[in-house]
C-alpha positions in Angstrom: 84.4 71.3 73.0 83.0 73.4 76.2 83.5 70.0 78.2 87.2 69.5 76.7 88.5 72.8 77.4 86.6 72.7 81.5 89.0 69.2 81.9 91.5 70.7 80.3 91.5 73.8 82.6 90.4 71.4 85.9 94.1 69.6 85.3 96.0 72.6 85.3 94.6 74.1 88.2 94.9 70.4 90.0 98.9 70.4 89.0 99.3 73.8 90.5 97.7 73.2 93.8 99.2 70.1 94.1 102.7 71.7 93.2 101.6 74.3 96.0 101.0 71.8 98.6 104.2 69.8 98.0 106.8 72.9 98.0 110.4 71.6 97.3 112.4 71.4 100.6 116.1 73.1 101.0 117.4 69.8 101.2 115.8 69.0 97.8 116.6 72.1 96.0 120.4 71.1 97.1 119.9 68.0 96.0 118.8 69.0 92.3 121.7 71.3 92.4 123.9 69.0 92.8 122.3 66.8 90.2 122.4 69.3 87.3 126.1 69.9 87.7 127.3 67.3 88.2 126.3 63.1 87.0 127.1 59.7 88.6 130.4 60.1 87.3 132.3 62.8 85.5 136.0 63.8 83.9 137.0 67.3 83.7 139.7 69.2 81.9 140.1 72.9 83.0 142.3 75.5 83.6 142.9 77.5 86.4 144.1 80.4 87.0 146.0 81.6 90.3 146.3 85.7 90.9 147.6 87.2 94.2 149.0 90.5 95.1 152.1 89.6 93.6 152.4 87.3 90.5 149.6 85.1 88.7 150.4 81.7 86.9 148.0 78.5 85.4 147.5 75.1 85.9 145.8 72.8 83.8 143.9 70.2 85.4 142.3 66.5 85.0 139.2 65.2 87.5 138.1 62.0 87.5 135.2 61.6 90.0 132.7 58.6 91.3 129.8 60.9 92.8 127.8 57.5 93.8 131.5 55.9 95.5 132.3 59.2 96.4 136.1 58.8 95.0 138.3 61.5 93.2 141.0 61.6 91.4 142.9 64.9 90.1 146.0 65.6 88.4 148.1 68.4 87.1 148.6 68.4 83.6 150.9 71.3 83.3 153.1 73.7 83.5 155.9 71.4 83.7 157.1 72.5 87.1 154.0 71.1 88.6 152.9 68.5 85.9 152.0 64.5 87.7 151.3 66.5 91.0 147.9 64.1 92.1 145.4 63.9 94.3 143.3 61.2 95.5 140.2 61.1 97.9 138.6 58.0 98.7 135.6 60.1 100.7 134.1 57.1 102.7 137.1 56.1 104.3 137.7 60.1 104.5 141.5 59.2 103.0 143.3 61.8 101.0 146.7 61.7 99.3 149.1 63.5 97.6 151.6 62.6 95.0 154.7 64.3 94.5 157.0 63.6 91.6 159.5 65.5 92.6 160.1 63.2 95.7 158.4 60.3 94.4 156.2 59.4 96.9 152.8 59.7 98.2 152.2 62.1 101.3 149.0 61.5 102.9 146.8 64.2 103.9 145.5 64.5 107.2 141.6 65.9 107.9 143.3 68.6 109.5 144.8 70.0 106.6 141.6 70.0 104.1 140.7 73.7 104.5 144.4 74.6 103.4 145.1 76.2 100.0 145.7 73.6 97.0 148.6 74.3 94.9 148.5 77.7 96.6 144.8 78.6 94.8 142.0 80.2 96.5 140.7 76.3 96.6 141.3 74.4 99.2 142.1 70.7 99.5 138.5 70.2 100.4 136.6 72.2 97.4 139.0 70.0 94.7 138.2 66.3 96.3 134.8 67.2 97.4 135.8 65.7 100.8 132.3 66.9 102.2 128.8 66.7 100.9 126.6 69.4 101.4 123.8 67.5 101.2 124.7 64.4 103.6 126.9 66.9 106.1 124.6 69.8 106.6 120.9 70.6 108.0 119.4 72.8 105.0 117.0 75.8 105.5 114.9 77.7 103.0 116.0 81.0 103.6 113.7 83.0 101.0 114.2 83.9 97.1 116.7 86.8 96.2 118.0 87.9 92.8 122.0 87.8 92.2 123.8 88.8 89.5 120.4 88.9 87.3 119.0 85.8 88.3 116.0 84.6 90.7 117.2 82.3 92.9 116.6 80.0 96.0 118.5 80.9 99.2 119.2 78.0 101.0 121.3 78.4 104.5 123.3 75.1 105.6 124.8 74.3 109.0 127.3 71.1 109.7 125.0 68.3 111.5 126.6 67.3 115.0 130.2 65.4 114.4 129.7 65.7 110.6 133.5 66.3 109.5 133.1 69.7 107.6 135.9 72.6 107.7 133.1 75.3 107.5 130.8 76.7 110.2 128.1 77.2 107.5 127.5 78.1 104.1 124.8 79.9 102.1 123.7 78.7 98.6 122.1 81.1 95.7 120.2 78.9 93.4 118.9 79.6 90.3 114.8 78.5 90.2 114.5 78.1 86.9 117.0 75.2 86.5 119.1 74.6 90.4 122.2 75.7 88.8 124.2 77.3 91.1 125.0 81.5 91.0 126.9 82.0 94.6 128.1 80.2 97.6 129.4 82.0 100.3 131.2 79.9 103.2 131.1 81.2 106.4 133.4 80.3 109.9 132.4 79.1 113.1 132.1 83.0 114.4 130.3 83.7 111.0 132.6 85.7 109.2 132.7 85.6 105.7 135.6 84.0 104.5 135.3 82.8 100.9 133.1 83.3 97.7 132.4 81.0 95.1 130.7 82.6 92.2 129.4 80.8 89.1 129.7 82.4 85.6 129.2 81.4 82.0 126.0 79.4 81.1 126.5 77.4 78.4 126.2 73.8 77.4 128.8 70.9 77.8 128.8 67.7 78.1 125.6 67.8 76.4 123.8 69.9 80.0 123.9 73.8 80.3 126.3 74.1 83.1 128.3 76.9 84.6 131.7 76.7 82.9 133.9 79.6 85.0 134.2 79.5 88.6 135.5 82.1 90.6 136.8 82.1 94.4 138.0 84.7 96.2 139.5 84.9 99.8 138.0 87.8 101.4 138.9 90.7 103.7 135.6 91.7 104.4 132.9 90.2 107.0 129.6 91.0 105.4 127.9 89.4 102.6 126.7 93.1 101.0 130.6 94.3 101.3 132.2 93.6 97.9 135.6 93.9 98.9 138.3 90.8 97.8 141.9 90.1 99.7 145.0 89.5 97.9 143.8 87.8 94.8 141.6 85.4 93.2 141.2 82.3 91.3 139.7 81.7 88.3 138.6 78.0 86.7 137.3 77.8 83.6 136.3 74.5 82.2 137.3 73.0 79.1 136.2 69.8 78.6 133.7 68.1 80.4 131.8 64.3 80.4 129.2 63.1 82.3 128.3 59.6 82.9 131.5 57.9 81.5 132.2 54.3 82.9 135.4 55.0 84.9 137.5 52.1 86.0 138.1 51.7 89.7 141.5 51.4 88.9 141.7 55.1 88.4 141.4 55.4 91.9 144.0 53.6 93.4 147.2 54.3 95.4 149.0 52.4 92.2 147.1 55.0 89.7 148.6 57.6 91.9 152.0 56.7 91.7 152.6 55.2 88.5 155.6 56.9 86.3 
């Protein structure tokens, strides 16, 4: 028994100094980030809600992405004034359109014009199509452990790698070390000002994963992380259906998809 519980106790302390001696890298903890929110492929249904200084209105919204072919496709459900408004990325080519019913034709987007605001939301083109990776597009650095909004989390600090076609000077990431779900994300310009804040809200399971299930960004006024202050508005998403994992058609992600009556 005295020999049972020794090589019992001689594993454990084996698994933590080899966990010690192989600490997870910033570009890893990205990496399992970005794996626990999000599979190979996933459709989401949410709704979002725009609020500036001067009215608020919803959108509902459909996503259809291929992480592995790096391809979206997102459409506006409704209100009817905006309803069959889409989007499509197809990343590797770095090709984005638009769809507009209203003049029945496609618009294509230039790279130029990803940081501007979708459907006038505190999103822009880029956050919606995922345009950029953070983990192909950025060197990662472990910048210590901090607690946010309750929970312990991994700071990582990401800068664009040389020519990598990114709209942000650099962003930090918050987290969480218990599980790599995300908390905070806080995107930064090229003179490091803050700009915009992404926080994540509402742990619970869909999709059969505990994921965040509200998002909100704000544009900001203020140029310091510790400064709470927002600008005009906000804009809140809140997810309402999501499934991970789904074989999705390729057709979904065509220039006829995007057009079709």
């Amino acid at each position: 028994m005295k020999q049972t519980r020794t090589i019992i106790i001689s594993f454990f302390i084996t698994a933590i100094c080899a966990t010690a001696a192989y600490p997870l890298t910033a570009k890893e903890i990205v990496r399992k980030s970005e794996q626990a929110m999000r599979g190979d492929t996933q459709i989401i249904i949410c709704e979002m809600t725009i609020k500036t200084r001067r009215w608020t209105r919803s959108l509902s919204v459909k996503n259809w992405e291929n992480r592995i072919a790096r391809k979206s496709f997102t459409e506006i459900l409704a209100p009817r004034a905006d309803a069959g408004n889409r989007f499509l990325m197809i990343n590797r080519e770095r090709l984005m359109w638009q769809y507009n019913p209203r003049v029945g034709r496609e618009i294509k987007i230039h790279p130029s014009m990803m940081l501007q605001s979708w459907m006038g939301s505190d999103f822009s083109n880029d956050d919606i199509v995922k345009e950029s990776s953070m983990i192909e597009d950025y060197n990662h650095t472990l910048a210590g452990m901090q607690t946010v909004d309750g929970h312990r989390c991994y700071r990582v600090s990401m800068r664009p790698l040389p020519g990598a076609a990114v709209v942000w000077g650099s962003l930090v990431s918050y987290v969480r070390i218990v599980d790599f779900l995300p908390v905070r994300l806080e995107y930064y310009d090229q003179h490091r000002n803050l700009k915009k804040l992404l926080t994540f809200g509402n742990f619970r399971e869909m999709g059969g994963r505990v994921i965040p299930t509200v998002y909100k960004m704000a544009t900001l006024k203020r140029r310091r992380a510790e400064d709470d202050e927002e600008g005009d508005g906000y804009t809140l998403m809140e997810l309402k259906n999501v499934s991970f994992n789904m074989p999705l058609d390729d057709s979904i992600f065509s220039i006829q998809n995007l057009k079709r009556r």
